[in-house]
N, C-alpha and C positions, 0 to 999 in steps of 0.2 A: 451713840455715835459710831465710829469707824471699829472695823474689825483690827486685833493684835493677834501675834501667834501667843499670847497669855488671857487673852478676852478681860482686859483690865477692867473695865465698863462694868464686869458683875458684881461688883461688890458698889457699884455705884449707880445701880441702873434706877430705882426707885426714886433717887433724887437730882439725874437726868430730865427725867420723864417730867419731874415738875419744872426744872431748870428750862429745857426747851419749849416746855410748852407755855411761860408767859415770857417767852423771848422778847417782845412788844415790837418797838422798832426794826429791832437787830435781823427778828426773824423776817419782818417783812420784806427788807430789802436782800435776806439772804435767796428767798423766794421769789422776789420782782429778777433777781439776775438770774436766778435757774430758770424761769417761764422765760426771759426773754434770747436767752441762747438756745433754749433748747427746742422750744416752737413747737406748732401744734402736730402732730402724728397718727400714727396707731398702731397696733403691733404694742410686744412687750418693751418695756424700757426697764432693764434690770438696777436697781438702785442700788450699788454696790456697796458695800459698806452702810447699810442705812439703820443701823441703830435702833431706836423707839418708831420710826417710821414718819417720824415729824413729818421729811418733806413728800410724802406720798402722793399727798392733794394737788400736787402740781404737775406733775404729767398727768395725771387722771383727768384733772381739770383742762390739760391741753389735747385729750383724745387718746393717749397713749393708757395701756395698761401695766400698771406699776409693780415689779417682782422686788422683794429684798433679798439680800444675802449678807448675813453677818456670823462671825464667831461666841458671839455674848450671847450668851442664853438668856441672860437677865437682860439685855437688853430688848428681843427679838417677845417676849414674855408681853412687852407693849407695843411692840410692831404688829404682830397679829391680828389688831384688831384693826387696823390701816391696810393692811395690802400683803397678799398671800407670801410667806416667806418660807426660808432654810437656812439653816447653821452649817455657812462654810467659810473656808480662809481665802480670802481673799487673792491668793495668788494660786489657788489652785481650786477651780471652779469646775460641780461637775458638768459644764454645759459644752454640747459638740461646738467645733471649729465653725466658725461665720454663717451663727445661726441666729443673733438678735439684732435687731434693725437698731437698736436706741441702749444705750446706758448713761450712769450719770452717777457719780461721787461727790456727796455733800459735808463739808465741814468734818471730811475724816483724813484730807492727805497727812495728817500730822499724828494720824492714830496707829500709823504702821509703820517697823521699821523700814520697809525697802518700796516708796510707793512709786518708783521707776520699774518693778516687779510688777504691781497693780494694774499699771498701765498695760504691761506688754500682757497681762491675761483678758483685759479686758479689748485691746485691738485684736485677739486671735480669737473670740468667742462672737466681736461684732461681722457681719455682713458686709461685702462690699460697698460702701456707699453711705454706712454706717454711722449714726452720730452718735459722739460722747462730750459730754458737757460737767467740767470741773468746777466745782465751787467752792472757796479754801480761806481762809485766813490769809490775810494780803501777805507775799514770803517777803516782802522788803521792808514791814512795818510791824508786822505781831509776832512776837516770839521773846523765848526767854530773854533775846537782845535789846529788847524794846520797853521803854519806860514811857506810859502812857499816863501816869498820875498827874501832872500837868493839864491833860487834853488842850489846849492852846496849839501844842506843840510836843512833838513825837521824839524822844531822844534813844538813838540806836547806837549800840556800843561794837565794839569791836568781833562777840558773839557770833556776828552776822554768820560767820563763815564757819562755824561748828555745828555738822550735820547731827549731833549722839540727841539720845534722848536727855528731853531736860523736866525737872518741876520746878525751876525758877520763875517768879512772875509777880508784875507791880500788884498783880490783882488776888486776896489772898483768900479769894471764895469763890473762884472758879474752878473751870474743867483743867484747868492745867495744874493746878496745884494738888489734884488731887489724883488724876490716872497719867501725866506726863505727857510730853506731845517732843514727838525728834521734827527738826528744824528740814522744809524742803528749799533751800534758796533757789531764787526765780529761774537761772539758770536750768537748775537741776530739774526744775518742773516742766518746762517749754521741752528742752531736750529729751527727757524724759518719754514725753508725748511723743515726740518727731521720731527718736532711734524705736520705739513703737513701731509702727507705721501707721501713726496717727498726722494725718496735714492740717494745720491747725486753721482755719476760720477769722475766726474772730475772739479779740478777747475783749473784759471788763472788768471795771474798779469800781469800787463805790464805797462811800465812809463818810463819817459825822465831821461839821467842820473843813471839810476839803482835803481830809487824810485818809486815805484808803484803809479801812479795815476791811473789806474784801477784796477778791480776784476770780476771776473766773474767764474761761476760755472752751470755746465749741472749738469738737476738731472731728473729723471724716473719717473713715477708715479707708485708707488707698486701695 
């Protein structure tokens, strides 16, 4: 998954690697929303934060040439073998000012402390006219605030509004209970983007039962 300034992911990258890769459902629809915001291309599309390189096959398969960057050496250890990569932080990339036409962050804005930082390295490294395509964990329904052991129905506590890192979670064999994930509310995410200079496009939801477990939004580089 996503880079940290501690690379939490390496003491857990080996059973990541098996974790995402029989994601079944989850992963598809995480991939049906990246392919459908981000659309067919070409030129590099840097995969910011891309972890094991799960979602690699999806710009490649849109036409787009897939770069990683991530902090996890254990993770990047099974990126390799998906799509050429380098071990950097995430807010400080060595790539020249408005040089890549395409990037794209999957299932990591919760792996960094400051991913309103992320953003703004990632509009100063894209081209004018630039697309960026986020893909996250829904910030109004998954998080330490969210009790989903029901599935019926989604119960959100007062949390909602604590940005700090958490490993609190209904789920107690997941990714969050084991490297933590800080909470982006939806606010903070859109805005995020915008005080960027990212203009945002379009966005998308999607989740089991009519409850969003994801989100994701294309946005331009002005």
């Amino acid at each position: 998954m996503g880079a940290t300034s501690t690379a939490a992911y390496d003491a857990h990258a080996d059973w990541y690697e098996d974790f995402i890769s029989t994601g079944g459902d989850y992963l598809r629809r995480v991939h049906g929303t990246l392919a459908d915001l981000l659309g067919p291309g070409e030129g590099t599309c840097l995969d910011v934060c891309c972890g094991t390189g799960a979602h690699a096959s999806v710009p490649a398969g849109l036409g787009w040439t897939p770069v990683g960057v991530d902090l996890s050496g254990g993770q990047l250890r099974h990126a390799a073998g998906r799509l050429p990569v380098a071990r950097a932080d995430a807010v400080a990339l060595a790539i020249a000012d408005a040089s890549l036409p395409a990037a794209m962050c999957v299932l990591s804005s919760t792996d960094v402390p400051d991913y309103p930082a992320v953003l703004r390295e990632v509009a100063r490294v894209l081209r004018p006219g630039g697309r960026f395509v986020h893909v996250g964990v829904h910030p109004c329904f998954v998080g330490a605030f969210a009790d989903w052991s029901q599935r019926r129905s989604v119960v959100v506590d007062e949390r909602y509004g604590e940005r700090s890192r958490s490993f609190d979670s209904w789920n107690t064999s997941g990714v969050r209970v084991r490297v933590g994930a800080w909470h982006v509310p939806l606010a903070d995410l859109l805005n995020g983007a915008v005080a960027a200079g990212l203009r945002l496009v379009r966005t998308a939801e999607c989740g089991p039962g009519g409850v969003p477990d994801l989100f994701g939004f294309l946005a331009v580089k002005g």
